[in-house]
Structures are given as C-alpha cells and as structure tokens.
C-alpha positions in Angstrom: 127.0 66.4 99.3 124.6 69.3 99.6 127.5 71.2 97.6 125.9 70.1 94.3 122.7 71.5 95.0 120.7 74.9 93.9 117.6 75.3 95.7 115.3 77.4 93.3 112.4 79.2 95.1 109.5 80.7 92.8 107.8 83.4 94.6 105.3 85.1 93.9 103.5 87.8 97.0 104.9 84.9 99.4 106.7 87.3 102.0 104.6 85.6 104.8 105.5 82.0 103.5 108.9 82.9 102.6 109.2 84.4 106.8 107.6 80.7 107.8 109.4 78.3 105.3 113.0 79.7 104.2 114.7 79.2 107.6 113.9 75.1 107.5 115.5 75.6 103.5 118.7 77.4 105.2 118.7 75.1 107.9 118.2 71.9 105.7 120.3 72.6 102.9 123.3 73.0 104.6 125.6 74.4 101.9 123.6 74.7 99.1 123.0 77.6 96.7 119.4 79.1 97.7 118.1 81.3 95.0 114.9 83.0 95.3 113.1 84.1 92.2 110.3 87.1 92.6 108.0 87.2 90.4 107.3 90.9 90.2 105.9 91.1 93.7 104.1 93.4 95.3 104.2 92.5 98.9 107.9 93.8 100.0 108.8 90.2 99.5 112.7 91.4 98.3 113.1 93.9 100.4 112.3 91.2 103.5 115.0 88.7 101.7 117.6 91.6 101.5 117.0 92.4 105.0 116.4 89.0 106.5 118.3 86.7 104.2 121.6 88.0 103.0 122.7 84.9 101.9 120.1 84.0 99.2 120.6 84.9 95.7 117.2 87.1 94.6 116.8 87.5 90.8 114.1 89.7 90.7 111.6 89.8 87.7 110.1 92.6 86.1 106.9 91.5 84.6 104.7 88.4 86.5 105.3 85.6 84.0 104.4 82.9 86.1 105.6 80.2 87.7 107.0 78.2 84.3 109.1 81.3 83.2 110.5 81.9 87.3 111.3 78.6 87.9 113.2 77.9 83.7 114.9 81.5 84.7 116.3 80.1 88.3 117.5 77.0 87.2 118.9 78.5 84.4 121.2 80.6 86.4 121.9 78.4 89.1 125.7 77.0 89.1 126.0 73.5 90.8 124.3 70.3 88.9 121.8 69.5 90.8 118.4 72.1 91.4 116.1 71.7 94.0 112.4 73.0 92.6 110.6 74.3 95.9 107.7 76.3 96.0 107.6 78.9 98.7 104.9 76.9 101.1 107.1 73.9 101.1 109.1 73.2 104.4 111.9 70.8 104.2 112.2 68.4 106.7 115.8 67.4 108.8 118.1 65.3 106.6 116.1 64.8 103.1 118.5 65.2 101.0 120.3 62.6 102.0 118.7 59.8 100.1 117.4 61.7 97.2 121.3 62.1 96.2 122.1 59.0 96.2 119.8 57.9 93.3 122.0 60.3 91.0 124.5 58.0 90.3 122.7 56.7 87.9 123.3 58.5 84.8 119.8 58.1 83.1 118.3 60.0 86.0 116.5 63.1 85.3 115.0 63.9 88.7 113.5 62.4 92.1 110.4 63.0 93.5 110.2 63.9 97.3 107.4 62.5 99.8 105.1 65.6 100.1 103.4 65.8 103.4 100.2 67.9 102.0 98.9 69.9 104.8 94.8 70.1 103.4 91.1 70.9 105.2 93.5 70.3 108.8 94.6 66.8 107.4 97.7 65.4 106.4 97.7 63.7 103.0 100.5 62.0 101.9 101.7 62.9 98.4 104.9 62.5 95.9 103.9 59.4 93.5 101.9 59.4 90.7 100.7 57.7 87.7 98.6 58.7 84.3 96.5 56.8 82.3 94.3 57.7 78.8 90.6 56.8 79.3 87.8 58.2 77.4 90.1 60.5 75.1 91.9 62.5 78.0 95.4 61.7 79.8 94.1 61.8 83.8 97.1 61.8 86.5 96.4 60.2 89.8 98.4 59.4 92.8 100.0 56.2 93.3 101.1 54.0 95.8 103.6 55.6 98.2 106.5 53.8 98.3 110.2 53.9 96.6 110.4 53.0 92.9 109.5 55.1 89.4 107.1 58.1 89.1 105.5 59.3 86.4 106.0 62.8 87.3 108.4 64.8 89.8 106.5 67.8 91.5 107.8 71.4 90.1 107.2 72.1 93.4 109.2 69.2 95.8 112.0 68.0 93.4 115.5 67.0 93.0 116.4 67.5 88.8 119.4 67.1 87.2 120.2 70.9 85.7 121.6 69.7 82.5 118.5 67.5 81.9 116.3 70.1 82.5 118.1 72.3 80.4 118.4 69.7 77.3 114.5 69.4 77.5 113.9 73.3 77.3 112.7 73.2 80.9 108.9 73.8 81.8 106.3 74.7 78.7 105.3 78.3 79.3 102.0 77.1 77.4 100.5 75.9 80.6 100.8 79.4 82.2 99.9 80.2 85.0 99.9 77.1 86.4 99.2 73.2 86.4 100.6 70.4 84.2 103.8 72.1 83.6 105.6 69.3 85.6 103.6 66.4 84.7 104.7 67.2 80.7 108.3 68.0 81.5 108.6 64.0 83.3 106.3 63.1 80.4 109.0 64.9 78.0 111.9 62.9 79.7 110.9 59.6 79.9 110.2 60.1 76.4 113.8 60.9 75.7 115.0 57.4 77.4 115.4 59.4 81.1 113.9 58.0 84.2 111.9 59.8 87.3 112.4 57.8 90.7 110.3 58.7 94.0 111.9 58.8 97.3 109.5 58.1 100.6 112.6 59.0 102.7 112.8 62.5 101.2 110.2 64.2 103.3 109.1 67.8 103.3 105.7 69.5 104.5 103.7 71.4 102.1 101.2 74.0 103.2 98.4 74.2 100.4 96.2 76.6 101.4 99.0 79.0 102.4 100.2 78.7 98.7 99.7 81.7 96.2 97.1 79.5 94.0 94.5 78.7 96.8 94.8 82.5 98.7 95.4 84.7 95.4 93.1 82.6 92.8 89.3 81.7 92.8 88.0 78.6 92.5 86.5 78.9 89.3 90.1 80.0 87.9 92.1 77.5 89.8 89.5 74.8 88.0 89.5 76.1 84.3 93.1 76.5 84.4 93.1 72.7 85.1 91.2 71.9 82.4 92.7 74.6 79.8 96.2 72.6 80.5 94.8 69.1 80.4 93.7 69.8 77.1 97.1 71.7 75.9 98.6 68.5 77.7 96.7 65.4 75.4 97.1 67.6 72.1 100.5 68.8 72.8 101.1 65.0 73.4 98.9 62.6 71.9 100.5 61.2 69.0 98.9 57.5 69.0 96.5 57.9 66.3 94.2 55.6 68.1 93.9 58.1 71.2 94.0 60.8 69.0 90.9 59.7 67.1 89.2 58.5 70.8 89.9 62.2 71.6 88.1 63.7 69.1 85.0 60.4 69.5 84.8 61.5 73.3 85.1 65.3 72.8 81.2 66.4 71.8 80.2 63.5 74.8 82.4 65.6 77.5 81.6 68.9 76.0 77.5 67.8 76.0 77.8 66.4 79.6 79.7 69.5 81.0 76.8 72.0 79.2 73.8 69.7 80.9 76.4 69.8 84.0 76.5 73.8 84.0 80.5 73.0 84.5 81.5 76.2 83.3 85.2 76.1 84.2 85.5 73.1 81.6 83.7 74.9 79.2 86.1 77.9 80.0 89.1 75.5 79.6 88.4 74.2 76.7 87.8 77.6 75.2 91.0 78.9 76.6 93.2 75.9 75.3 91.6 76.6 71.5 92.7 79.9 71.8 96.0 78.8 72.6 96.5 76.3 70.2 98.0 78.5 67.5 101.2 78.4 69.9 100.7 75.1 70.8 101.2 74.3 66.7 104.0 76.7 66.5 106.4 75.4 69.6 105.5 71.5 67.8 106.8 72.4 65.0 109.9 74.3 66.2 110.9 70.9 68.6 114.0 70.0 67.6 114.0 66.9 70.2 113.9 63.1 68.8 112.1 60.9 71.3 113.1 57.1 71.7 109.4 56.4 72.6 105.9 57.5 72.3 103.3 58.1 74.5 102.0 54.8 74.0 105.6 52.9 75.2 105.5 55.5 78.4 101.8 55.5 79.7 101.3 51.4 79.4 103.9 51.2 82.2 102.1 54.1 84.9 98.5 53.3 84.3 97.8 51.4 87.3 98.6 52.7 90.9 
C-alpha cells in the first residue's frame, strides 16, 4: 500500500534532525518515494543525504524561500498520488500508515491528519485535531478533542494529502511566509471546495518541537509576530461574511489599544507586517480562479466547539 505514497521532507539546516529522524521515515515507509527538499542550507545537510541516504530523492533549492515554496516544490515533483507532508523533527512511528490509507477510498478526501506526539518543556502533548472559531473579529484555531472523526486542519507538518487535491488548490499560500497558518488555510481552502479533512488517532508519529528549525533558528519575538502577521493575512484573506468583516474592523482599534497599554510589540509588529503585505494579498484574490461551494460561514459553524 505504501507504493502510493511520496514522503516530502522540508529541510531547512536540519542535518542533525535529518541524522535522528530519516531512518524511522525509511524504516516506516516501507516502499515509498522519500524526497527531501533543502532549502538552501548551509549546514552540509545534502552532502550528509548523498552520503548517508542514497536512496532519497534531494531537490535542492537555490534561494531560502521557506517552508510554503519547499514543501508546493516537493509535492509538485513527487510521482505517486498520495504525499506524505513531514517536517524534518517528525519521527514516524511502526505501522502508521496503515490506517491513514484506508480513509482514501473516499473520493471527497483531501487529506488525514496524524496523531502528533508533541515532545514540549520534557512533556508529552498530544496533538493532530483541531478546530477554529471567529470571536471578537479574529478566526482563533485550537485543539480539539482527540479522537477519530473530521478536522478542521491537517498539519503541513504530519499529513497524508491527496497530490491531485493539493495541486487543484494551488497548494500552500506563499503569503504566510516563513511560516504559520499556511496549513490551517489550505484545509480551510478545501473544505470550502466541498473536500473533507479526517483525523486518525491510530496514525502516530513523535514530533520533536524544540529540535525544529523555528524554535532553535528563530527568536521568540519573531516566532510571535509571525503568528500574528499570518492570523491577520488569514481573516482578510478569508473573511467574506460581511457580518465578521464589519466585527473585524469594530474589534480592531479595541485589540490594537489593548496590545499598545499591553507593550505586546510582536502584535503590533504583525499587524504592521500583514498591512504591508496586503497589496499581494489583493492581488492573488483577485487572480483566484477557484469557485467555492461554501463560505466561511457554512465551514466554521461546524468546528467551533472542541
């Protein structure tokens, strides 16, 4: 069964995750096409996979585009129907394929989500299911409930997609560069288009957070206004009730005011970053050439509850 699958790996400087983490992917993905994308790296990280892993397909990228643009470029040139998004701290565990394939047969699938064993601060948290809501003029994600059923989102990091799908939807929005949201609007993006995103508890694989590139390569500060820059691009680039639209604009000056009183730069950072952006934001809207079956409205009533 693992036949239909590419595994896509983003990389980015991960030499030491790619030594910890690509044997369980070789080992677990018996069969599979295992492509590694580098985004320009500096570490010797292709020159270890040439070395050490003969087998996996490197495309190596000039220019450090971010994870959007590696992971659109590897699932682009994967060849079997199925890609497997994992990010280079990710660990597969024994036989988790197995029941994430079997949810395919239903042709409306776009992808399933994968029970994320979040290795955090020397805990475990268990991850993989999540829900949004709108409240006070944002769209907020949270985790929900862990157990089988529909997801709001599949992780760019830990998921099964259907390649075709992904490719119809124009894959990830380079908008959100570097990072952050990318995955939560592509679900968004196919639910909208009458697709379905299912999460599987029996899919397991550990994931190694503060090993990752974001947490070891990125400060705080950045890691935070990047969040907010993209859940702003997210509600604009998605909002089209013109009830929440007009509650975003109400709320704005209230979360604006309470983050200058706050001293939360990295919102005020965000916020500046996404206005700067949303010349391209305007320009990519008007370019879609996707018709959507429902709104945002007709999605997000159905996940805003755990």
């Amino acid at each position: 069964m693992e036949k239909r699958i590419s595994v896509v790996i983003p990389n980015y400087n991960g030499k030491h995750l790619l030594k910890k983490n690509l044997p369980s992917v070789v080992k677990n993905c018996p069969g599979c096409e295992i492509i590694v994308v580098d985004d320009a790296s500096t570490d010797g990280s292709v020159e270890f996979l040439k070395h050490k892993f003969k087998k996996v397909r490197i495309i190596r990228l000039n220019k450090n585009n971010g994870f959007a643009t590696a992971a659109n470029i590897g699932v682009e040139k994967a060849k079997l129907p199925l890609v497997l998004l994992l990010n280079s701290d990710v660990s597969p565990r024994q036989n988790f394929l197995k029941t994430a394939l079997k949810h395919f047969s239903d042709e409306k699938l776009f992808a399933v989500g994968l029970l994320d064993y979040s290795h955090e601060n020397g805990k475990i948290i268990v991850k993989g299911r999540g829900g949004i809501k709108f409240k006070r003029g944002f769209f907020s994600h949270f985790p929900a409930f862990i157990e089988r059923g529909t997801t709001f989102w599949v992780s760019g990091g830990s998921g099964l997609f259907n390649r075709d799908k992904f490719l119809e939807l124009g894959g990830f929005d380079t908008i959100f560069k570097p990072f952050y949201w990318e995955d939560i609007d592509l679900s968004f993006r196919a639910w909208k288009l009458g697709y379905s995103c299912i999460f599987e508890p029996l899919a397991k694989v550990d994931h190694y957070h503060e090993e990752g590139a974001i947490t070891t390569q990125k400060s705080k500060f950045y890691i935070l206004s990047t969040a907010y820059k993209n859940q702003f691009i997210f509600t604009w680039k998605n909002v089209s009730n013109y009830l929440w639209a007009l509650e975003h604009l109400l709320w704005l000056p209230y979360h604006l005011l309470k983050a200058i009183i706050s001293l939360n730069f990295p919102f005020i950072t965000g916020l500046i970053w996404a206005t700067l952006l949303l010349p391209n934001l305007i320009r990519s809207q008007y370019l879609l050439d996707i018709y959507y079956k429902f709104n945002d409205r007709e999605v997000i009533d159905n996940y805003d509850r755990p």
